[in-house]
MMTF fields as JSON, N, C-alpha, C and O atoms, coordinates in Angstrom:
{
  "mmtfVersion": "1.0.0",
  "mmtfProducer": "UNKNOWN",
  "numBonds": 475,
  "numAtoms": 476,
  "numGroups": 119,
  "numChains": 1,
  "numModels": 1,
  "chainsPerModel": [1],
  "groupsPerChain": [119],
  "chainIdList": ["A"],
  "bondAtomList": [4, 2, 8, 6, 12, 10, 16, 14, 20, 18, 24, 22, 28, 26, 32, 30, 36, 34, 40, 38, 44, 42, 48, 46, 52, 50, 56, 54, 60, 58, 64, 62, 68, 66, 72, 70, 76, 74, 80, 78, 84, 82, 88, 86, 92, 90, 96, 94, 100, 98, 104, 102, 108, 106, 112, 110, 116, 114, 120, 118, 124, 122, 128, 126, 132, 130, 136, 134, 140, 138, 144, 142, 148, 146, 152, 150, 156, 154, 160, 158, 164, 162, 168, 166, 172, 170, 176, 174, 180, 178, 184, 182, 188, 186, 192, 190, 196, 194, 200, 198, 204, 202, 208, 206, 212, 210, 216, 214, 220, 218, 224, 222, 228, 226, 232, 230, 236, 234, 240, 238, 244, 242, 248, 246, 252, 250, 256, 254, 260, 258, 264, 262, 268, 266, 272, 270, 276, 274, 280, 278, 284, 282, 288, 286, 292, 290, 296, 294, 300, 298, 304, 302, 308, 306, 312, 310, 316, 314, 320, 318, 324, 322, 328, 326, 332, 330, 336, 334, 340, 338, 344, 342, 348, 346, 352, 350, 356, 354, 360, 358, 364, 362, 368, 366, 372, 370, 376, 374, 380, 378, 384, 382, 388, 386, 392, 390, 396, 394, 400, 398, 404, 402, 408, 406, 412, 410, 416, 414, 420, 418, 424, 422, 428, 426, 432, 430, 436, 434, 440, 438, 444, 442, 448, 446, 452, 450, 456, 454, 460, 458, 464, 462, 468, 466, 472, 470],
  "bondOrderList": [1, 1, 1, 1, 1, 1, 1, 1, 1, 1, 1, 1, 1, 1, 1, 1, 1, 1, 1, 1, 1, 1, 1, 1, 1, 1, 1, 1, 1, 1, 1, 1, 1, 1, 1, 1, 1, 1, 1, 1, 1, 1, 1, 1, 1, 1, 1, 1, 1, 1, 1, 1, 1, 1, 1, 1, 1, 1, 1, 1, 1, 1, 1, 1, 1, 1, 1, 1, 1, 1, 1, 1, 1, 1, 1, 1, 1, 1, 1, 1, 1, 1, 1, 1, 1, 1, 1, 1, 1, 1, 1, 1, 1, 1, 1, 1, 1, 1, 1, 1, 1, 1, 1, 1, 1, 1, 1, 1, 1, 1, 1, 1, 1, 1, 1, 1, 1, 1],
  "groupList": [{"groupName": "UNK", "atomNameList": ["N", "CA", "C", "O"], "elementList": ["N", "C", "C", "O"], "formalChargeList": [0, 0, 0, 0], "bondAtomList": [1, 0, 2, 1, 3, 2], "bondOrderList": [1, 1, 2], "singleLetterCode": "X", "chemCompType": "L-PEPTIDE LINKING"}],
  "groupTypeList": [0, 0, 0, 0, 0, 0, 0, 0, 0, 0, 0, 0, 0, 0, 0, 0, 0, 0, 0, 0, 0, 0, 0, 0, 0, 0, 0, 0, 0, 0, 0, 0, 0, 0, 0, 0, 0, 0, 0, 0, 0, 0, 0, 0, 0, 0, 0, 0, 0, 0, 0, 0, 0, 0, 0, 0, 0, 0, 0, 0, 0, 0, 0, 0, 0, 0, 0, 0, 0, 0, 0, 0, 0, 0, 0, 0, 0, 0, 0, 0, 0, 0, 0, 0, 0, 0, 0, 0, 0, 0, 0, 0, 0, 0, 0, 0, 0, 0, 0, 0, 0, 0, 0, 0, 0, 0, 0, 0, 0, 0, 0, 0, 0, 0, 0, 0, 0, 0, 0],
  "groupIdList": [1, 2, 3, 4, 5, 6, 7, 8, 9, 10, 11, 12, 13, 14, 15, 16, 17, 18, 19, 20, 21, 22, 23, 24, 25, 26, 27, 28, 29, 30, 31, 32, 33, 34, 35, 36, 37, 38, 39, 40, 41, 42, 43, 44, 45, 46, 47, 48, 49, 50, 51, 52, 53, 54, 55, 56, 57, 58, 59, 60, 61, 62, 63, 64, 65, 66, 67, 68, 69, 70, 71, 72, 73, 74, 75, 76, 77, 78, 79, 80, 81, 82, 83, 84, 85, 86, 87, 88, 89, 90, 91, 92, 93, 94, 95, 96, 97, 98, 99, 100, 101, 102, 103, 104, 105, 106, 107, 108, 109, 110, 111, 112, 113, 114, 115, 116, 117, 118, 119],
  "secStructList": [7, 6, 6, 6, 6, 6, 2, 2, 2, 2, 2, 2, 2, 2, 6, 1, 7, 2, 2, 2, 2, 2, 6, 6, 6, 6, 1, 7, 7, 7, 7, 7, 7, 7, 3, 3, 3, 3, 3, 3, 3, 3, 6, 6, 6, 6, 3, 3, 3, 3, 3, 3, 3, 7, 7, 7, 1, 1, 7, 7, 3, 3, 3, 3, 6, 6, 3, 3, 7, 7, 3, 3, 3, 3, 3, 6, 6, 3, 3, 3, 3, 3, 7, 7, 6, 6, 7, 7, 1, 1, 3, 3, 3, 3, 3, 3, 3, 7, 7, 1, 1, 1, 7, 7, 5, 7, 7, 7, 3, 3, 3, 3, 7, 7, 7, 1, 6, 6, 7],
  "xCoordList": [-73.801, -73.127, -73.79, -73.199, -74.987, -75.996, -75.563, -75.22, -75.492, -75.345, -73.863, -73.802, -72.652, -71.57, -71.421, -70.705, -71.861, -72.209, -73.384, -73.654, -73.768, -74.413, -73.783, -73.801, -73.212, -72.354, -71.28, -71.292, -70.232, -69.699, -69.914, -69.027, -70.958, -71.449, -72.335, -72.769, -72.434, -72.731, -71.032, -70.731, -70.521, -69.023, -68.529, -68.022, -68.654, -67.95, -68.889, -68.322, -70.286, -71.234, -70.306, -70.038, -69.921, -69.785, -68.832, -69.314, -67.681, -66.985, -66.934, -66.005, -68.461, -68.998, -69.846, -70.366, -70.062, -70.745, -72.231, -72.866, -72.414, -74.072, -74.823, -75.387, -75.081, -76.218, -75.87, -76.711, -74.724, -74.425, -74.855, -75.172, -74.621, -74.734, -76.406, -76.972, -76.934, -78.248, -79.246, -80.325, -79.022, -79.3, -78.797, -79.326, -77.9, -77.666, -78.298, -78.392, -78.738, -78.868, -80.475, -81.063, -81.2, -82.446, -82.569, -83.63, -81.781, -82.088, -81.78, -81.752, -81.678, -82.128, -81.16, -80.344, -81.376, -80.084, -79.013, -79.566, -77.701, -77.471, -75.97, -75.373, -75.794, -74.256, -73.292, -73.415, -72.067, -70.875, -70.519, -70.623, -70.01, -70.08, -68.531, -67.633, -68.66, -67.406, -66.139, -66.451, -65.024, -63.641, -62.535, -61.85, -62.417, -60.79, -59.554, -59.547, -58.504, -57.493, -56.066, -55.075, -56.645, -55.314, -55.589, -56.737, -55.018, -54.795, -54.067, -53.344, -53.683, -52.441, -52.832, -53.904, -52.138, -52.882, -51.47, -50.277, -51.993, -51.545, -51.741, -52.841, -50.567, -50.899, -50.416, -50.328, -50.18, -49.512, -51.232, -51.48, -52.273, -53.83, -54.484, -55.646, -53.822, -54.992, -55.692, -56.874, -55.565, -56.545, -56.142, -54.965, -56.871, -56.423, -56.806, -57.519, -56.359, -56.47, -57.417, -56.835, -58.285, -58.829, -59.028, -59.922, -58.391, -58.386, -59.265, -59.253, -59.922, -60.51, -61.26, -60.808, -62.58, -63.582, -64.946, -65.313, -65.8, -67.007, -67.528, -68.263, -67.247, -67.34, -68.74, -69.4, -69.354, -70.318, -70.168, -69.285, -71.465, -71.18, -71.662, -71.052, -72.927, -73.251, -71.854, -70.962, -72.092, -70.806, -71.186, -72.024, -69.847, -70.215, -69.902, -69.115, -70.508, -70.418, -68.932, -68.778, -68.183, -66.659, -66.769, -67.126, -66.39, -66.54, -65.135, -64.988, -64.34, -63.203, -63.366, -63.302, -63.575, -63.882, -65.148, -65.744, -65.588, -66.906, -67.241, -68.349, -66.485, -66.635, -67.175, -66.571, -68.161, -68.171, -67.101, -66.618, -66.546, -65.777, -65.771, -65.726, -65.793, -65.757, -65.446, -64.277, -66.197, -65.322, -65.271, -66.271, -64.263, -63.768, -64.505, -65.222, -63.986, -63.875, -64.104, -63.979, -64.449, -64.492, -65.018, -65.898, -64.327, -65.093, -65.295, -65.427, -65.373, -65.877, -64.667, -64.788, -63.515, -62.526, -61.45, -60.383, -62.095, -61.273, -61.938, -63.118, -61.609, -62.725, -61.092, -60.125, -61.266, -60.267, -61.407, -62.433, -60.743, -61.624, -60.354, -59.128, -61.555, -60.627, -60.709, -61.804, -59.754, -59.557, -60.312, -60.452, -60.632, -60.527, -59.234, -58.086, -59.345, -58.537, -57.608, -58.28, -56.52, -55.849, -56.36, -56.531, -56.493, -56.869, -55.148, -54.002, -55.625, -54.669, -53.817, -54.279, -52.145, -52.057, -52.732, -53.274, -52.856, -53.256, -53.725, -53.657, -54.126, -55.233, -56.32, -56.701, -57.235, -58.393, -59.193, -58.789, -60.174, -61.285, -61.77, -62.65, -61.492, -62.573, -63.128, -62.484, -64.558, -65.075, -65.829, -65.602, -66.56, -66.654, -68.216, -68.327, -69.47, -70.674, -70.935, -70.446, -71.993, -72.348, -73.666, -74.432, -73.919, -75.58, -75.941, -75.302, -77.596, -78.451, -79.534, -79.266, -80.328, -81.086, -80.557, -81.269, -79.552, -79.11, -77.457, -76.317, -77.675, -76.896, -75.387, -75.471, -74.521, -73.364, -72.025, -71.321, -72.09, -70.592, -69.325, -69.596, -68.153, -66.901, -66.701, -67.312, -65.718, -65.624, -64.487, -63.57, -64.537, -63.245, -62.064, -61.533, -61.471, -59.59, -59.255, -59.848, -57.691, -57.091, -56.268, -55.337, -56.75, -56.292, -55.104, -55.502, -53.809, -52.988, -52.831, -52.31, -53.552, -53.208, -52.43, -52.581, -51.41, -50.056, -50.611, -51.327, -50.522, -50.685, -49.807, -48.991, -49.926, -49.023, -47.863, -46.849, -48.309, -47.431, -45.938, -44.841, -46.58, -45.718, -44.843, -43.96, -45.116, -43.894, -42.691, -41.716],
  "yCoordList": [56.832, 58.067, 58.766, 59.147, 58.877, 59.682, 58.811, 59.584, 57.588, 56.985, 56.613, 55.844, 56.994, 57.206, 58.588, 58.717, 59.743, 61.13, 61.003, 62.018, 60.162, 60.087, 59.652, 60.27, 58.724, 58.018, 59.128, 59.654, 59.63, 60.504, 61.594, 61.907, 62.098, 63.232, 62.671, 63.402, 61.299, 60.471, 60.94, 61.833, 60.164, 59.823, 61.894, 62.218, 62.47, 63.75, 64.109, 64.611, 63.957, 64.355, 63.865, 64.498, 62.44, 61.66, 62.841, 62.999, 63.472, 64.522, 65.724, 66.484, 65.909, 67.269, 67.27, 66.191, 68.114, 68.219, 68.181, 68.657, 66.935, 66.733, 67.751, 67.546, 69.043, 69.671, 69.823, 69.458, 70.323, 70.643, 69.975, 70.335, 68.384, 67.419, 67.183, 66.683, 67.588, 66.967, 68.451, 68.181, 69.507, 70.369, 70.499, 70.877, 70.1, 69.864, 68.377, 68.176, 67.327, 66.288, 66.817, 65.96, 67.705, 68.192, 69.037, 69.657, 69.371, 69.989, 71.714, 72.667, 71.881, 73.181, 74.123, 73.904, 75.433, 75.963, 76.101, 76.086, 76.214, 76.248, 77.438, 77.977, 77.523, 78.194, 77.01, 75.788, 78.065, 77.091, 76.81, 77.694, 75.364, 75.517, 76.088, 76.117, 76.693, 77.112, 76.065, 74.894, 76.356, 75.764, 76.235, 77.223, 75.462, 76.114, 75.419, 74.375, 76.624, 76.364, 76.174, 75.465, 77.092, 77.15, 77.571, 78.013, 77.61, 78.338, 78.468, 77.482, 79.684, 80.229, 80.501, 81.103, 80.17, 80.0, 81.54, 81.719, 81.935, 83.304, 82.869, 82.577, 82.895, 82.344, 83.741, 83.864, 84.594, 86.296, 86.731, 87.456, 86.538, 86.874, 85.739, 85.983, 84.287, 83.579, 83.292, 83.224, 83.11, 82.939, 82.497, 82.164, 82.453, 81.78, 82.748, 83.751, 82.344, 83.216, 81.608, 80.523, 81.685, 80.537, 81.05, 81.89, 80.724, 81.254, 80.403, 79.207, 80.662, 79.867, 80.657, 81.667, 80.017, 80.586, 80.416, 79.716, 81.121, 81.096, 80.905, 79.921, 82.131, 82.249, 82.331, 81.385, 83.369, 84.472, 85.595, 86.021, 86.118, 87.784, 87.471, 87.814, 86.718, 86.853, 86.093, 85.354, 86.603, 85.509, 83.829, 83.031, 83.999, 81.986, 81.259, 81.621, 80.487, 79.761, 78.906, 78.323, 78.744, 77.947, 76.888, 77.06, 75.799, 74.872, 73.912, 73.071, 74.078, 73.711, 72.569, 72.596, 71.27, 69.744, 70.177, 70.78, 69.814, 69.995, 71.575, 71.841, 72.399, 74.128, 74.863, 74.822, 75.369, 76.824, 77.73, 77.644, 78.727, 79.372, 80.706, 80.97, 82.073, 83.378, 83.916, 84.302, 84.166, 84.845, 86.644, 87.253, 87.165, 88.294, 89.352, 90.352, 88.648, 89.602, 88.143, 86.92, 89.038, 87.789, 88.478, 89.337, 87.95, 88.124, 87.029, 85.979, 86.874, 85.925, 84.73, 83.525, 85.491, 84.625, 84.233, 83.633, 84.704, 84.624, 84.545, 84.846, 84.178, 83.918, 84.123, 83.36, 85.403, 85.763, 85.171, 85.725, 83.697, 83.446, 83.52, 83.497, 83.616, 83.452, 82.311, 81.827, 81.447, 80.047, 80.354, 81.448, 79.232, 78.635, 79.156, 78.984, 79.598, 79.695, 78.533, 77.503, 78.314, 77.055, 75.57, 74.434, 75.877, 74.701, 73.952, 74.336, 73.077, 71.693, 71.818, 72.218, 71.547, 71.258, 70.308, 69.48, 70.215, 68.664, 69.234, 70.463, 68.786, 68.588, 68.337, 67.311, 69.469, 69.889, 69.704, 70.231, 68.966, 68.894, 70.233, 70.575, 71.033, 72.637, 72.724, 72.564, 73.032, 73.365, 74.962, 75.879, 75.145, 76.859, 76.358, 75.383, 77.066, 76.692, 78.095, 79.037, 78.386, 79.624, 80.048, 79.163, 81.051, 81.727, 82.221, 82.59, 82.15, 82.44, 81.399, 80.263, 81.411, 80.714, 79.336, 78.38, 79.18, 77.786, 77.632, 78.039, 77.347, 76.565, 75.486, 74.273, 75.859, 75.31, 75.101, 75.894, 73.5, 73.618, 72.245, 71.071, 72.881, 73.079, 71.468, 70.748, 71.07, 69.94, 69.716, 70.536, 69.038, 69.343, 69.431, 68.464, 70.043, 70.34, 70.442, 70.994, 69.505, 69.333, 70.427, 70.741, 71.181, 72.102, 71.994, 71.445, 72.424, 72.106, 73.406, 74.477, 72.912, 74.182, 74.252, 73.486, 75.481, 75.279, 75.632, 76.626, 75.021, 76.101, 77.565, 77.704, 78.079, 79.222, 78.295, 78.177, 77.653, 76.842, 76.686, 77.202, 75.45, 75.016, 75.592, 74.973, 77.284, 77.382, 77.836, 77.871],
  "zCoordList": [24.593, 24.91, 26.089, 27.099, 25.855, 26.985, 28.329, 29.223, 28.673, 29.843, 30.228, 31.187, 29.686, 30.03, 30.356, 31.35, 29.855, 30.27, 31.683, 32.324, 31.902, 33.357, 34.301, 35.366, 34.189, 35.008, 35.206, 36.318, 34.196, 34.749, 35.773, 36.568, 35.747, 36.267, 37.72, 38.61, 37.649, 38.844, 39.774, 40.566, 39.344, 39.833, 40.061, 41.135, 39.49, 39.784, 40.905, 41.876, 41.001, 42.111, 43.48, 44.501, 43.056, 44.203, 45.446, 46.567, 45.101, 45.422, 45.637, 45.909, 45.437, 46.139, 47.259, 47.544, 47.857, 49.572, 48.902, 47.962, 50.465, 49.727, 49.336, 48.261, 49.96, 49.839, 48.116, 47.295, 47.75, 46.354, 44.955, 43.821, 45.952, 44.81, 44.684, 43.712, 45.71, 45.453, 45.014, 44.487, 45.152, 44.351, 42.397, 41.352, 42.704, 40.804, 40.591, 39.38, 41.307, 40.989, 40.81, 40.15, 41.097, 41.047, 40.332, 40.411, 39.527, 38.281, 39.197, 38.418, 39.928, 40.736, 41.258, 42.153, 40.461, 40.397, 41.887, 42.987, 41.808, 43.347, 43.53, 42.598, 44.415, 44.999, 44.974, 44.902, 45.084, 45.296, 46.689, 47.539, 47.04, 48.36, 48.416, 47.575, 50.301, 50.396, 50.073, 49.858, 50.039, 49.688, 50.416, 50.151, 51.339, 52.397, 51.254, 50.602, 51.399, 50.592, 51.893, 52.068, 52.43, 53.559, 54.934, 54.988, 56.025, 57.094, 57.615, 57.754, 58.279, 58.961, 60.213, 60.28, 61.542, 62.966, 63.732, 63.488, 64.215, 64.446, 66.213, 66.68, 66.964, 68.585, 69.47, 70.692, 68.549, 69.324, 69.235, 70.198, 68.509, 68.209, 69.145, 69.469, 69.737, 69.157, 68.112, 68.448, 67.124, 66.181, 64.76, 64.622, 63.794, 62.788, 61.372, 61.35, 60.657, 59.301, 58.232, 58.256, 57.726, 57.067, 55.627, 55.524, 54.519, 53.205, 52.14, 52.433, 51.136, 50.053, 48.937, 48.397, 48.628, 48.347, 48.686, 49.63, 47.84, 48.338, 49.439, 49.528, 51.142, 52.103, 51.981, 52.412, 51.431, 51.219, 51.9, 52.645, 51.411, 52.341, 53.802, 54.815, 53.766, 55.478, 56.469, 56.052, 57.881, 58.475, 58.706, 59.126, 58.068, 57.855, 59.351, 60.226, 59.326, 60.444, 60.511, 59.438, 61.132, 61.362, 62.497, 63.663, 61.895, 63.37, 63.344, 62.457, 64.176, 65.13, 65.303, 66.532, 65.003, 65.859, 65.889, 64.997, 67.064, 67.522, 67.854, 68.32, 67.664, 68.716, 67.223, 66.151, 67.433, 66.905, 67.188, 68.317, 66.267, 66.593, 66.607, 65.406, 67.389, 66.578, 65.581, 65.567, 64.454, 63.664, 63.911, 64.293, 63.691, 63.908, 62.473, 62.431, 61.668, 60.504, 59.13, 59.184, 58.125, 56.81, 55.511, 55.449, 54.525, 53.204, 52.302, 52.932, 50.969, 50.534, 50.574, 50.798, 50.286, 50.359, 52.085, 52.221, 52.808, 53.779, 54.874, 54.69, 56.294, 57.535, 58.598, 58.584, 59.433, 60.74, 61.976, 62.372, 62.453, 63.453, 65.195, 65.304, 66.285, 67.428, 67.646, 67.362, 68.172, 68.697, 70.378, 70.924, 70.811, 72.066, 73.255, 72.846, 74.274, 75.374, 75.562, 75.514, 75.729, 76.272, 75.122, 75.566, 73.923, 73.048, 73.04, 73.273, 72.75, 72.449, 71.598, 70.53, 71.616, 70.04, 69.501, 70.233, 67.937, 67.67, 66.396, 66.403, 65.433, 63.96, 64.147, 64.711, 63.592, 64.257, 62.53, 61.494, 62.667, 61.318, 61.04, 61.83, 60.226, 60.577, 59.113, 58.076, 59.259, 58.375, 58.054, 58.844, 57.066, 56.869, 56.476, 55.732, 57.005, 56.759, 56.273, 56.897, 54.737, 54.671, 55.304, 55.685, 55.415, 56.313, 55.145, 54.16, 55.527, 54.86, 54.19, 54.58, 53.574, 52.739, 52.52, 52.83, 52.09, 51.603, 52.707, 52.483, 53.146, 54.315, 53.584, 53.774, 53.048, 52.213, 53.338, 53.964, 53.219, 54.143, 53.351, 53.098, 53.166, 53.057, 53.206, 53.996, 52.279, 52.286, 54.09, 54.13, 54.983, 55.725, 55.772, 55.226, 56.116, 55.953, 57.318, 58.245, 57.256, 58.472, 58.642, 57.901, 59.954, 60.454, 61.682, 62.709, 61.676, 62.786, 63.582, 63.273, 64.907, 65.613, 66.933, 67.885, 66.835, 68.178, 69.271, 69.153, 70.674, 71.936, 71.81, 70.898, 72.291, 73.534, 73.642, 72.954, 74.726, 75.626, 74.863, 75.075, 73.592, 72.786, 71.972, 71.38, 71.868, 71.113, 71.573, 70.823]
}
């Protein structure tokens, strides 16, 4: 019983963001990492609306592909970031990193974002 209850909890680790898994795999208490649920890309702002949980309170770090991104405004559940000048359309990897002490980042979610141009 004890080693089918390991294995499980092997296999559920497998699906959480490393830092997460290897803090519970250490016995050692931890945060939740953030969780993007949605985003809404706003091109009259520039910018995007990024929804979930566990942002935190400090501002979380957001990264676009490879770009850091501004964030404007945020709370635990939400991150108002500015896009890039003249960005691409296309599906963009974006993730949500939290600040502070323990450094937690977001499993990735495909983000689609419109030019100007394009609409």
């Amino acid at each position: 019983m004890i080693q089918s209850t390991i294995k499980v909890l092997l296999v559920l680790a497998g699906f959480l963001p490393v830092d997460y898994a290897a803090a519970l795999a250490a016995g050692k208490p931890a945060t939740q990492p953030p969780v993007i649920v949605s985003t809404a890309f706003d091109a009259d702002q520039n910018g995007m609306v990024i929804s979930g949980h566990h942002f935190g309170s400090a501002v979380p770090i957001v990264r676009l592909g490879n770009q850091v991104l501004q964030v404007k405004s945020h709370t635990d559940n939400q991150a108002v970031v500015t896009l890039p000048p003249a960005i691409p359309s296309a599906t963009y990897r974006l993730t949500v990193t939290t600040d502070g002490p323990r450094k937690l980042t977001s499993a990735p979610f495909s983000a689609t974002v419109f030019s100007v141009a394009d609409r």
